[in-house]
N, C-alpha and C positions, 0 to 999 in steps of 0.2 A: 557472575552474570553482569554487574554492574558495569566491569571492566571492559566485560566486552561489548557494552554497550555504548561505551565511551567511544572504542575502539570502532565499532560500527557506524558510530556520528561520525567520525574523522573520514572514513572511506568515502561515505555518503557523498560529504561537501566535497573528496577530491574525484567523483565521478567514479571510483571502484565500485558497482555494486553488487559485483561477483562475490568479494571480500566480505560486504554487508550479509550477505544470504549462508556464507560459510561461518563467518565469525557467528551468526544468530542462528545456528544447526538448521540451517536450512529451511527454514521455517516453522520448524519444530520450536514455537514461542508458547508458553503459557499464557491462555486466551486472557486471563485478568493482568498481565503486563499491558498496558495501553501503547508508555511510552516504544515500546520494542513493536507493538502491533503497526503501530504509528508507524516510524522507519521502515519497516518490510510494507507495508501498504505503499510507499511513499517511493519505494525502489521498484518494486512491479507494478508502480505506475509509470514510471522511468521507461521502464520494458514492453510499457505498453500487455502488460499479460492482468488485462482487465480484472478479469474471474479470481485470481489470487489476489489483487488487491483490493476487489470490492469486499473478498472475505475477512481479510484483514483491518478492515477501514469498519465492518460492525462488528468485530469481535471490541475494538474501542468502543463505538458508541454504547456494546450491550454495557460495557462496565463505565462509561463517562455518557452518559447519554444526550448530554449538552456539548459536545468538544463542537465546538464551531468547524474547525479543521477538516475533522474528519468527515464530516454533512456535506462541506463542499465538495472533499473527494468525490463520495458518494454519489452528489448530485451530478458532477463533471464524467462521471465516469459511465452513468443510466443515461445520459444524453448523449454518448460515445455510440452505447450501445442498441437504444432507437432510433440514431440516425437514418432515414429512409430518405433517398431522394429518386424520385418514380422516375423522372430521366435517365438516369445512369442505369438504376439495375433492373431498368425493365426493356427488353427488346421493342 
């Protein structure tokens, strides 16, 4: 697993993160890995696929519950998702 976690960093940095989600079975990470939750939060943030990475981003804090990181995700990603702007989506 390690290896392929190294493996999954190098994809990361070179914008594969198709690679990232295959090399890490798809998402199929054991919830107390941080660092592996981390990376897959940090690619389907990339993706824009919010719901999968907000899950990803407290499966970290349940087992590091201070990760700075991962609060910011968190907070970046609940303010995505309350966006309201009454002009636009309202007729």
């Amino acid at each position: 697993m390690k290896e392929d976690l190294t493996k999954a960093k190098e994809a990361y940095e070179r914008g594969e993160l198709d690679e990232v989600f295959s090399l890490l079975n798809n998402g199929e990470v054991n919830e107390s890995d941080s660092e592996a939750n981390m990376l897959l939060g940090m690619s389907y943030y990339k993706k824009q696929q919010w719901g999968n990475a907000l899950n990803c981003f407290n499966a970290v804090t349940s087992v590091e519950p201070e990760n700075k990181n991962a609060k910011g995700y968190i907070d970046m990603i609940q303010n995505i998702l309350k966006f309201y702007h009454k002009d636009r989506f309202n007729p």
